[in-house]
N, C-alpha and C positions, 0 to 999 in steps of 0.2 A: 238429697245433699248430705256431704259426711263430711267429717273435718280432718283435715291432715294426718298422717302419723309424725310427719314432720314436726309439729308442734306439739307433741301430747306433752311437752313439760311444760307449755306457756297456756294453754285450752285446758289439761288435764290437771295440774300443779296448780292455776290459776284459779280453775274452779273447786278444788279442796279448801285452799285459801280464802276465797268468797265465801264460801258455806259456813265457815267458823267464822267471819266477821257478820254473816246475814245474821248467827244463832244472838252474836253479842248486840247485833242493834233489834232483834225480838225482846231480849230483856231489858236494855236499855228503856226501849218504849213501854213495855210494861211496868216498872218498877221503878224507873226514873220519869221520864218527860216521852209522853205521845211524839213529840217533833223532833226529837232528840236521837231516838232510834229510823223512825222512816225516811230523813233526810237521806243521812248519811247510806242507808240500806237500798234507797234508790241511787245514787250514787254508784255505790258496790255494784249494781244490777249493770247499769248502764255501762260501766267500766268492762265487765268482765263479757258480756254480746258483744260487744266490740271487737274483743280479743279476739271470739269464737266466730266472729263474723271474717275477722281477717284471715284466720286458721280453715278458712272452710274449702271446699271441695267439690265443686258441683258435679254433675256428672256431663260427659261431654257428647254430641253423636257423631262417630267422625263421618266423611264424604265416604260416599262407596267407590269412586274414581280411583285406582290406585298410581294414574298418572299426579294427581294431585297431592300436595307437599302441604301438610297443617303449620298452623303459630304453634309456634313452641312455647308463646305467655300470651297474659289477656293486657291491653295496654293499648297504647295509640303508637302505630308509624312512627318513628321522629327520621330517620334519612335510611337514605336507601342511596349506598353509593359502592366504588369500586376500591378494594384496597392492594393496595402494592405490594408490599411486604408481610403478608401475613404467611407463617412461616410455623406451622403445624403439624406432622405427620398425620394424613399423607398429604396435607399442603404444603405446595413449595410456591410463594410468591403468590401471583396474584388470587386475589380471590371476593366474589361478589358480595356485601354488609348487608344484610338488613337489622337495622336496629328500635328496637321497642322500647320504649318508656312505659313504666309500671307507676302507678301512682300509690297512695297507702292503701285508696280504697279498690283497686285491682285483685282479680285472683290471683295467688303469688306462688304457682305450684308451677315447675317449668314440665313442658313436654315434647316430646320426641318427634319431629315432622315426617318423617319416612323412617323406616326399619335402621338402624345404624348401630354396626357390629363397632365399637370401641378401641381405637389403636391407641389413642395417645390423653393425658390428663395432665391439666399442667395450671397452676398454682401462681397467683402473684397476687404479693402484698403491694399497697397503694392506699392511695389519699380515698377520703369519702367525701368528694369534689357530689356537690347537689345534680340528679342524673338526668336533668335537662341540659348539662353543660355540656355543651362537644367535646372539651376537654375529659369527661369522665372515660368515652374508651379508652384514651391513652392513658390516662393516672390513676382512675382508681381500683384498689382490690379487686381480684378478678379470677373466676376460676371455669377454666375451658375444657368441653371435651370432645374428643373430633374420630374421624374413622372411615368406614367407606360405608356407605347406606346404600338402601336396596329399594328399588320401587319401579312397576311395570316393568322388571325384566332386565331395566337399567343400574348400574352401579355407579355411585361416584363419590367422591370426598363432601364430607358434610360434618359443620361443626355448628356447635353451641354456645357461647360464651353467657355466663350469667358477672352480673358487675353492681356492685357494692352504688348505695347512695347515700345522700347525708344523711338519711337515717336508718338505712339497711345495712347491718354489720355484722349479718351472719349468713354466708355463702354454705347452703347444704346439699351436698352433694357425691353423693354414697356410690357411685358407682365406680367400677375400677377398669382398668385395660383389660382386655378379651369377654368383655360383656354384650350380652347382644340385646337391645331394647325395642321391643315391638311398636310400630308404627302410633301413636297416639298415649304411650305409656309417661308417667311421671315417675322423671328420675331425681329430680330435687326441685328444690325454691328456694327463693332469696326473703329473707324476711324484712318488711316492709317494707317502702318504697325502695324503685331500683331501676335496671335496665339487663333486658335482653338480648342477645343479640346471635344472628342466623346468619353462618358461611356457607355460599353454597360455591362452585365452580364459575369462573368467569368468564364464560363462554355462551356460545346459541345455541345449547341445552336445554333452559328453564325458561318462563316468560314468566315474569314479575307481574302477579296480578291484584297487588296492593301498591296504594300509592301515599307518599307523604301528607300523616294528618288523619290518615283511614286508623276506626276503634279496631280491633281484633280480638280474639277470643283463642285459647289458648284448646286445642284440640278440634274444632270444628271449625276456625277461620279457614279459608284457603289462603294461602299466601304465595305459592309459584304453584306453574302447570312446567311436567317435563314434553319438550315438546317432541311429537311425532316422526321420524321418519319417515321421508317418500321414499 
């Protein structure tokens, strides 16, 4: 397991910071009071594996299936529905939600469900509404990127939205239009708690093979099969 590059200033900057207050509670306990430095020192410890715990990275294995479509985050289902106007290049209108709930103590690194060349990126500011509320798709902070994906042969429009929560307030997200991201790659995360969320086409194309309530795992869940051809 490795930890983010995402976070080298909260993991990297955090642990510099720890090491100079570890050095001040070695002398404290030495030269002042035994319980006076260890307290606080164990503290600093527990505080900063936390961080490092949140920033981490595990390694993923994906399906060898390349009809098969990965999570894009690690998290629990919360709905899986149809939305009407969602209106993206190259979506125009309807298109099929599946939305993830990310908790604090979730992997928070987003990744890529099938191969998706990058058409469009699209930014909005909004409330940090708590991201178990149905209300957060529509309100709050929210940064989308969508395109046409590629997987057994087939093509088709595929987006990603990552979306801000009462405590996640920083949407990172470093990729630009004409990017191409390999099947199972992480192109950002949302820092702390949050929500996910996978558009795929609303049609009898894909078969939904999560269901509301189901954990997921962000590179190796399966979440749609594209289906076959007779």
């Amino acid at each position: 397991m490795t930890l983010t590059r995402y976070g080298i200033r909260e993991w990297g900057g955090g642990g510099v910071l720890a090491l100079v207050l570890l050095v001040g509670c070695y002398f404290l306990a030495k030269y002042v009071n035994l319980y006076l430095g260890i307290i606080p020192g164990v503290l600093i410890v527990l505080v900063y594996g936390f961080t490092a715990f949140f920033f981490r990275n595990p390694r993923r294995k994906l399906p060898e299936d390349p009809e098969l479509l990965i999570s894009p985050a690690d998290g629990t289902v919360r709905d899986i529905t149809v939305v009407e106007d969602f209106d993206q290049a190259p979506f125009e209108g309807k298109a099929l939600r599946i939305g993830i709930f990310l908790s604090v103590l979730s992997v928070h690194v987003n990744r890529v469900p099938a191969e998706l060349q990058v058409i469009s990126k699209h930014y909005r500011e909004g409330k940090y509404l708590d991201a178990r509320n149905p209300e957060c798709a529509r309100e709050n902070e929210a940064m989308t990127i969508a395109g046409n994906a590629s997987a057994a042969g087939k093509t088709f429009p595929m987006a990603i939205r990552q979306i801000s929560g009462a405590i996640a307030r920083r949407i990172v997200c470093p990729v630009e239009p004409g990017t191409v991201i390999k099947r199972g790659n992480i192109y950002g995360m949302i820092k702390f708690g949050s929500r996910t969320e996978l558009y795929l086409p609303a049609d009898d194309s894909f078969e939904v093979l999560v269901k509301v309530g189901d954990k997921v795992s962000g590179g190796s869940s399966v979440i749609a099969r594209i289906k076959k051809v007779d």
